[in-house]
C-alpha positions as CSV (number, residue, x, y, z in Angstrom):
1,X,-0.6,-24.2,-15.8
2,X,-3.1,-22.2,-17.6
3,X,-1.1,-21.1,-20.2
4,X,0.8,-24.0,-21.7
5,X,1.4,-22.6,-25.0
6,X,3.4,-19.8,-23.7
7,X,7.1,-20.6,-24.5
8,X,9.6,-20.8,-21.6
9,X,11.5,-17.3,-22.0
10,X,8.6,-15.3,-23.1
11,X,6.8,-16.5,-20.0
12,X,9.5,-16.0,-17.6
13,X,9.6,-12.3,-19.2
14,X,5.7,-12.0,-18.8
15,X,6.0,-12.7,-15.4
16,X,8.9,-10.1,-14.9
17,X,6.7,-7.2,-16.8
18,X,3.4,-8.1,-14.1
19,X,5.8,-8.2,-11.5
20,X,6.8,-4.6,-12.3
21,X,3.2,-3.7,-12.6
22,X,2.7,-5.2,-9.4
23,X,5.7,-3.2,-7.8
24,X,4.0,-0.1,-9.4
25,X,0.7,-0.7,-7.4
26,X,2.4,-1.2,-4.3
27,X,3.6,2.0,-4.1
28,X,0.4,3.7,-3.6
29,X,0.7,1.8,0.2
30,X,3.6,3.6,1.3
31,X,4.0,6.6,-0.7
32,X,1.7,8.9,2.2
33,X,4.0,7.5,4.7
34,X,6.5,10.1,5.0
35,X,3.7,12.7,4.2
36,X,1.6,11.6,7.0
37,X,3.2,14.5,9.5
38,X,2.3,17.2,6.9
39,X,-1.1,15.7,6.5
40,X,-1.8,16.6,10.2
41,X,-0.4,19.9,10.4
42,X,-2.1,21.3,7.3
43,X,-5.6,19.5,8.3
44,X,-5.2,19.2,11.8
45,X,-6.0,15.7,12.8
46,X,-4.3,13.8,15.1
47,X,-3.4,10.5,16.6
48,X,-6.9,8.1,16.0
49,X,-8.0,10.0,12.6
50,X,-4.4,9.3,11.7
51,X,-4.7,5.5,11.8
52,X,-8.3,5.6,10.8
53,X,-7.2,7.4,7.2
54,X,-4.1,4.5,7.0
55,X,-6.8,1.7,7.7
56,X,-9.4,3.3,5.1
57,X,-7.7,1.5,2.6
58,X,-9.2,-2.0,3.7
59,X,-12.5,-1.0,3.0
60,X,-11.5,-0.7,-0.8
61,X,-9.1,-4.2,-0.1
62,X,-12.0,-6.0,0.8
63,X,-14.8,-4.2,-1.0
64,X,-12.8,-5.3,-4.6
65,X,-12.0,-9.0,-2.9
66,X,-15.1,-9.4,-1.9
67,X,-17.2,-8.9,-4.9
68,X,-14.7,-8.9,-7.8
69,X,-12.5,-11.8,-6.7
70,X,-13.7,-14.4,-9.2
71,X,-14.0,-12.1,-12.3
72,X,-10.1,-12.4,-13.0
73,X,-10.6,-16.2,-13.4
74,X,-13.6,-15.3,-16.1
75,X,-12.9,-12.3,-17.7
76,X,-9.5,-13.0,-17.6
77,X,-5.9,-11.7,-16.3
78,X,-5.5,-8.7,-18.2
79,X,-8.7,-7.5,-18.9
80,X,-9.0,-6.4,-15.0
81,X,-5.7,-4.9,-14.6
82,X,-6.9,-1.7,-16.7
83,X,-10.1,-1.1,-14.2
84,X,-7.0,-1.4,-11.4
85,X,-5.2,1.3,-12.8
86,X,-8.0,3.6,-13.6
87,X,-8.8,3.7,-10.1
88,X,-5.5,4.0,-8.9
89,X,-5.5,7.2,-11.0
90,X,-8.8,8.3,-10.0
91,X,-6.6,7.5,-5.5
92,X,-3.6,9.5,-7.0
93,X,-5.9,12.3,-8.4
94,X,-7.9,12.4,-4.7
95,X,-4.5,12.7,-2.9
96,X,-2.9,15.2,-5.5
97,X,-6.3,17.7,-5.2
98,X,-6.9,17.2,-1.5
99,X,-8.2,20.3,0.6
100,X,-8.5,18.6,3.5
101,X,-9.1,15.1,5.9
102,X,-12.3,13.8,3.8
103,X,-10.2,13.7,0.5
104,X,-7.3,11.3,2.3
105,X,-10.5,8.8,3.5
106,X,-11.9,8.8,-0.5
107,X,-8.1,8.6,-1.5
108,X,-7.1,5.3,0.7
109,X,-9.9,3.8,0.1
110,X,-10.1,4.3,-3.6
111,X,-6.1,3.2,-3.3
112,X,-7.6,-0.1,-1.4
113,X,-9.7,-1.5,-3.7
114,X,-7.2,-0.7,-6.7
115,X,-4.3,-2.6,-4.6
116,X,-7.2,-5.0,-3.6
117,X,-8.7,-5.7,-7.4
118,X,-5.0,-5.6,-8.7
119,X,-3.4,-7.7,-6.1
120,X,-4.9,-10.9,-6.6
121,X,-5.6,-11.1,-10.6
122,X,-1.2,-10.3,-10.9
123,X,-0.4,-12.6,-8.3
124,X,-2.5,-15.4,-10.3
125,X,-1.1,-13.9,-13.3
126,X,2.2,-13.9,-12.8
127,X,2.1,-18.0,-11.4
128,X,0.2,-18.8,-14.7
129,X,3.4,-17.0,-16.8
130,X,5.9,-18.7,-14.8
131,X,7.6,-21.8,-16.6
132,X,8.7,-22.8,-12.7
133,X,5.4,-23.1,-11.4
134,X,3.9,-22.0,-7.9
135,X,7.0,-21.4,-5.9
136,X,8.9,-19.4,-8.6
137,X,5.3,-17.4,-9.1
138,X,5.5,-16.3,-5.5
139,X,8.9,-15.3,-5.2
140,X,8.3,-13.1,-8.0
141,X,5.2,-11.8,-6.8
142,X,6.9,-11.4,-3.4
143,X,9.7,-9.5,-4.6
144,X,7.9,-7.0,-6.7
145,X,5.2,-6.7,-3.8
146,X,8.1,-5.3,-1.5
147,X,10.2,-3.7,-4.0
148,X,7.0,-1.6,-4.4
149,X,6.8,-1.1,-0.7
150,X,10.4,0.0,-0.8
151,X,10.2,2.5,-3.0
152,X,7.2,4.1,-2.1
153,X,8.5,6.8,0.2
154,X,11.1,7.9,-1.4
155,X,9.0,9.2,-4.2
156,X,7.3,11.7,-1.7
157,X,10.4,12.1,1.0
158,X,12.5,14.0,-1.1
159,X,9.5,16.0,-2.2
160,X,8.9,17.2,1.3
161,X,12.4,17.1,2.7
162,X,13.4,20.0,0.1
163,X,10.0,21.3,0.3
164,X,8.7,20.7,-3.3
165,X,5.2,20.7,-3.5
166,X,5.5,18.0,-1.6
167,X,1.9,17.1,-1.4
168,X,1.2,17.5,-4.8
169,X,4.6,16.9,-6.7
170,X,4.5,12.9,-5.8
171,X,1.3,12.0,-6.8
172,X,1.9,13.8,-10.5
173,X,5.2,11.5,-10.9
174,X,3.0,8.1,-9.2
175,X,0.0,8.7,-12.0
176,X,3.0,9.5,-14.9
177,X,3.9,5.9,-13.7
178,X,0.6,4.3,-13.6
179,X,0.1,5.6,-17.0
180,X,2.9,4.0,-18.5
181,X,2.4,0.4,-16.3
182,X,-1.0,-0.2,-18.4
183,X,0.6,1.3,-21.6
184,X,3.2,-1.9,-21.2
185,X,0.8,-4.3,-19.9
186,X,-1.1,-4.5,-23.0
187,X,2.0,-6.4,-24.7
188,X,1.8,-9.5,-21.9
189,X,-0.7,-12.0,-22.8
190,X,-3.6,-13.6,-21.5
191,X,-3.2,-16.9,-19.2
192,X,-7.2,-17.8,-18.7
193,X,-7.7,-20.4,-21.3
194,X,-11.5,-19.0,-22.2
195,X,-11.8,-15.5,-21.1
196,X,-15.8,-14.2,-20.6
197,X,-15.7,-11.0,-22.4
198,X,-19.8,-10.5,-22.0
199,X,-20.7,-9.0,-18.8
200,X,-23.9,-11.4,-18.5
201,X,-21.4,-14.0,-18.4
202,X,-20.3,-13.1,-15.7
203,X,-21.0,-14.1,-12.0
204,X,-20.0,-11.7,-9.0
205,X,-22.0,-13.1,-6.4
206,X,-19.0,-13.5,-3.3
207,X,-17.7,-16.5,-3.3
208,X,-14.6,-16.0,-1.3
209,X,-13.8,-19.3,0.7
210,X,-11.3,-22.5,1.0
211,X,-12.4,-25.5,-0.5
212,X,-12.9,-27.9,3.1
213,X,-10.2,-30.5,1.9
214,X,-7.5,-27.8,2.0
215,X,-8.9,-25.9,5.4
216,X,-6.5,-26.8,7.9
217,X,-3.2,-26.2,5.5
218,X,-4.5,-22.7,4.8
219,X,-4.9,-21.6,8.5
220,X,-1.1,-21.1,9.0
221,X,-0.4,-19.4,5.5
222,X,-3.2,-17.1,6.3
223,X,-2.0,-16.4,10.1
224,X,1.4,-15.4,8.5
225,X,0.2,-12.9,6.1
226,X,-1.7,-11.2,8.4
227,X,1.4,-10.6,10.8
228,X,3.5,-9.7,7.8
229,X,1.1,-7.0,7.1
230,X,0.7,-6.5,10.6
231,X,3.9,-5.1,11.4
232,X,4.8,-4.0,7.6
233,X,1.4,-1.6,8.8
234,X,3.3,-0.6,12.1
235,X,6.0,0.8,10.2
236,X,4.1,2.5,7.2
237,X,1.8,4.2,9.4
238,X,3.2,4.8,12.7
239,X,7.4,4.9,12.3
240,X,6.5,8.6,11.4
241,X,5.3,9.2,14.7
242,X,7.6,6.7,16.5
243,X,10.4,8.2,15.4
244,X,9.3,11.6,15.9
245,X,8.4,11.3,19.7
246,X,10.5,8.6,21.1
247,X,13.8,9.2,18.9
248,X,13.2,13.1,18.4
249,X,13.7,12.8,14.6
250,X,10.7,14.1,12.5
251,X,13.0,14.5,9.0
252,X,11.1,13.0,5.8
253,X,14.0,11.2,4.9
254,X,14.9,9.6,7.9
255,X,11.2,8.0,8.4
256,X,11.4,7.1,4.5
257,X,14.9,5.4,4.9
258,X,13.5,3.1,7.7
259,X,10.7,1.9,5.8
260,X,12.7,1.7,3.2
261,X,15.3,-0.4,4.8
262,X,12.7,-2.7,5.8
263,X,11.2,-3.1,2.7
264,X,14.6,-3.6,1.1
265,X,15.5,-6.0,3.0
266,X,12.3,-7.9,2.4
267,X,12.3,-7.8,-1.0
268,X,16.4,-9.0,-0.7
269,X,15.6,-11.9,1.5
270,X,12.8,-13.0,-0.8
271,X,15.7,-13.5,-3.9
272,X,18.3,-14.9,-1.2
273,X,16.1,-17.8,-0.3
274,X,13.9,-18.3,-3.4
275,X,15.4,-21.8,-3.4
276,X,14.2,-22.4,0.9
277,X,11.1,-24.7,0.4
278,X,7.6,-22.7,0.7
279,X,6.5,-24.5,4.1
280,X,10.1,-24.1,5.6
281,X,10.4,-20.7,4.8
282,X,6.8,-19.9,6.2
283,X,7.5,-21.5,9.5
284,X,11.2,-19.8,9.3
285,X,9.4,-16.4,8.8
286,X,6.7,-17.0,11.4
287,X,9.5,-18.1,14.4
288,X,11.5,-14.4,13.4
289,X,8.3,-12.1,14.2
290,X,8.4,-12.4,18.2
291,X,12.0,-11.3,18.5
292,X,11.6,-8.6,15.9
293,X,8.9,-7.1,17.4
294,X,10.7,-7.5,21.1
295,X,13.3,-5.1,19.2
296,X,10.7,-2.6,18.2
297,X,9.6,-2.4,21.5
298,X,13.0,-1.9,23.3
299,X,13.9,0.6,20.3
300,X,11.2,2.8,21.8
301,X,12.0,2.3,25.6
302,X,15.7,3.0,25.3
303,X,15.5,5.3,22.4
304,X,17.3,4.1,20.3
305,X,17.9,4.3,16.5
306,X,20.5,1.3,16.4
307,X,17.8,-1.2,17.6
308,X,14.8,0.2,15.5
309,X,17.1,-0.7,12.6
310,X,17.8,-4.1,13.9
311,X,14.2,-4.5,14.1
312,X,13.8,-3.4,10.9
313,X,16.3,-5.7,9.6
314,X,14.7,-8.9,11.6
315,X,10.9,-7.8,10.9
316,X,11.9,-7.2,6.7
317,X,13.5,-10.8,6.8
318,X,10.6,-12.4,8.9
319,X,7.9,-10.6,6.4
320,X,9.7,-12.0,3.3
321,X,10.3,-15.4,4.8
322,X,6.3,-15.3,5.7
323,X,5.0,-13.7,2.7
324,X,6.9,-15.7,0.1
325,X,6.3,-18.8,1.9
326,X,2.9,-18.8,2.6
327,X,1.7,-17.4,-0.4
328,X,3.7,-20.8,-2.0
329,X,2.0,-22.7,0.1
330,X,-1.5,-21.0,-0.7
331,X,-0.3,-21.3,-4.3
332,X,0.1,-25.0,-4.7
333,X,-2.6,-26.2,-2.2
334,X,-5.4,-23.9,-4.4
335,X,-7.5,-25.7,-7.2
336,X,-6.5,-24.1,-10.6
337,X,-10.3,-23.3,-11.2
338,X,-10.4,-21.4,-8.0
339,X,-7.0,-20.2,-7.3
340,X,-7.9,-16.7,-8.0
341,X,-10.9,-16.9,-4.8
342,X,-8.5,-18.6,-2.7
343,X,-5.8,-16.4,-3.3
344,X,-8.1,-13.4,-3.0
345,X,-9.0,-14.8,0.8
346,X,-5.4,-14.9,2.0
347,X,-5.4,-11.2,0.5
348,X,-8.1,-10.3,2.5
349,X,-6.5,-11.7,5.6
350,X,-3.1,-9.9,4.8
351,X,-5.0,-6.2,4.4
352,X,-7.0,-7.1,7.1
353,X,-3.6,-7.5,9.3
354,X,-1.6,-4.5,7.3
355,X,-4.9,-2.2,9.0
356,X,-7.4,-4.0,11.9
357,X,-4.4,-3.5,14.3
358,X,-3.3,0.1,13.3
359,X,-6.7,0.9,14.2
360,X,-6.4,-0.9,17.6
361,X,-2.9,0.9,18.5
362,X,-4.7,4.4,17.4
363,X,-7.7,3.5,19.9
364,X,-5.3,2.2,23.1
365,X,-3.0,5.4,22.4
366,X,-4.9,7.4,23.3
367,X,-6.1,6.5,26.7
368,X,-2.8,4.6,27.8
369,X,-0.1,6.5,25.8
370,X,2.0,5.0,22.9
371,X,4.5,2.7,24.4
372,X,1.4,1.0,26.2
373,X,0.0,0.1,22.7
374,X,2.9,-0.7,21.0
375,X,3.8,-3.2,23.6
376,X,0.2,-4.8,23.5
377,X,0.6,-4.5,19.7
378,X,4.1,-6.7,20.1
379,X,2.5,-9.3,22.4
380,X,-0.4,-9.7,19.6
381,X,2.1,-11.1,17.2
382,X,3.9,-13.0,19.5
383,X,0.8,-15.2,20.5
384,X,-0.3,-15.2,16.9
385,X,2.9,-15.9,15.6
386,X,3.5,-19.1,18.1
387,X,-0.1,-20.4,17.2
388,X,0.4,-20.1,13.2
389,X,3.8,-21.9,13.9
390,X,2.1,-24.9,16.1
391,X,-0.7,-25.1,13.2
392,X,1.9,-25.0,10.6
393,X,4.2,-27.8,11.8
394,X,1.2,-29.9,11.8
395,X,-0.8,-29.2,8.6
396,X,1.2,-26.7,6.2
397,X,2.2,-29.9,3.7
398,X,5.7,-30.3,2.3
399,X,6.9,-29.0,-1.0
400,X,6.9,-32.4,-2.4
401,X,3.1,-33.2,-0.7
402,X,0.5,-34.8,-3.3
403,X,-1.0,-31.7,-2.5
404,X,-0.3,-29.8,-5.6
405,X,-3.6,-28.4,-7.4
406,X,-1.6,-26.4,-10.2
407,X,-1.7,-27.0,-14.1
């Protein structure tokens, strides 16, 4: 571990205070979610611009993995957490002031590469703080990834349920919160041994990529995140709509008690099986997502709110089993010297899942008609999450592996 001198409580408490910085940064994802039917009454969009504004935000994912992926592991942890937050003020300023469709774009993109540049330095950070190691760093990160999620819509439901400037009210409270989460971050300290403070020290020519010995054991960890994020997409961007049309419901509150639900119980199953080894838990999630999303799809055909929330329940606890797990794995297999690039490609698989096939349900909807897509959608992660399971049970190594690269 990078920072051996940190004593065993004050690190576990480190790790807890990321986390909740972590959780904070995650809310940006789902707070629109309940807005999303306002959105397109007061600017008029519809369907395809709809999914198109969600899946903006892996243009900044990408764009901040892409070029600023390495800098963590020089500059150091904490150093580019504050960039993070600034521009997750400067998304919450762009949703808070927006006039119209172009602002949304700026602000989910702007939102992306804060999540994106934020994501992958705490994640490392919180690993290096842990006194467990890699598997305790990733239930932590899990669990404050979805807690996030969770609580995301809420902070805007209740805004537009009672009608309180509800497109400006949330984003006042999300930046009040952003404030404060790099006000308390300044107190956790740094995990790089040598941190580059000198911008000419610094190298940020791409270098995302997986070190050839540890290829194959990646492919499944990285086939699972982008399902999770996949389906966790599904719901943030399109239960809204789903529920609206098939189910007749269009209240705030119901929309943000569904994603919530499925967040929460993410986030729960992540504690409940903290102790499941990383590769058994990965596989465990990756054998849940077929029937969860079978559920999704009969929710829609029969109409009916029951199902969705078994789906919900099945498709948090696949996401958590998949997510913790194969981050784990992607944990230990990683080099210490380029944990922070390795983890930063599985990010850029799991946003690339969370918006590529939003985009592609948008685009079929339209010509075919909703169900049509969401079925095609459903047998997407089906094949997927058969072939990540085959891969798995051949390479993803064992917990107890001489495969572990951490210090």
């Amino acid at each position: 571990m990078a920072s051996k001198g940190i004593q065993r409580g004050h690190g576990r408490r480190a790790a807890l205070t990321v986390a909740t910085g972590l959780a904070v940064m995650f809310v940006a994802a789902t707070l629109l979610t309940p807005l999303y039917p306002l959105y397109r009454r007061s600017f008029g969009f519809g369907e395809i611009t709809l999914t198109l504004v969600y899946s903006s935000y892996v243009l900044g994912n990408i764009g901040a993995l892409f070029f600023f992926a390495r800098l963590s592991d020089q500059a150091g942890r904490r150093f580019m957490v504050w960039p993070a937050i600034g521009v997750a003020l400067a998304s919450t300023a762009a949703f808070g002031l927006a006039s119209g469709v172009a602002w949304l774009f700026v602000g989910r993109a702007l939102s992306g590469f804060a999540t994106g540049l934020a994501s992958s330095t705490m994640a490392a950070w919180i690993t290096e703080l842990q006194p467990e190691g890699a598997n305790a760093g990733a239930v932590t990160a899990s669990a404050a990834n979805f807690v996030g999620l969770a609580a995301g819509p809420w902070l805007s439901a209740l805004a537009a349920q009672f009608n309180v400037h509800p497109l400006r009210l949330p984003f006042a409270v999300y930046a009040a919160l952003l404030v404060l989460t790099g006000i308390v971050l300044v107190r956790v300290p740094e995990t790089v041994p040598h941190p580059q403070r000198r911008p000419a020290e610094w190298s940020l020519r791409p270098r995302l990529g997986i070190p050839r010995d540890i290829l194959a054991s990646f492919i499944s960890p990285a086939v699972t995140a982008f399902l999770t994020f996949a389906l966790f997409g599904f719901y943030a961007a399109l239960i809204p709509g789903m529920l609206a049309e098939a189910l007749k419901e269009s209240r705030p509150v119901v929309s943000a008690a569904v994603v919530f639900g499925l967040f929460a119980v993410a986030a729960a199953m992540v504690v409940i099986a903290r102790r499941l080894p990383s590769r058994t838990a990965m596989l465990g999630g990756l054998s849940l997502f077929p029937p969860a999303v079978a559920l999704l799809v009969m929710a829609e055909h029969l109409q009916s709110m029951p199902l969705l929330l078994a789906a919900s329940v099945l498709a948090g606890a696949a996401g958590a089993l998949g997510y913790r797990g194969s981050l784990a794995v992607v944990n230990r297999i990683a080099p210490a010297e380029r944990r922070g690039e390795v983890v930063a490609t599985y990010l850029i698989m799991m946003f690339c899942g969370n918006s590529l096939p939003v985009i592609g349900i948008g685009l079929v909807s339209a010509t075919t008609g909703a169900l049509t897509a969401h079925v095609l959608f459903a047998g997407l992660i089906a094949v997927l999450a058969i072939s990540g399971l085959v891969i798995g049970w051949r390479y993803a190594p064992n917990d107890d592996a001489p495969h572990e690269h951490s210090t």
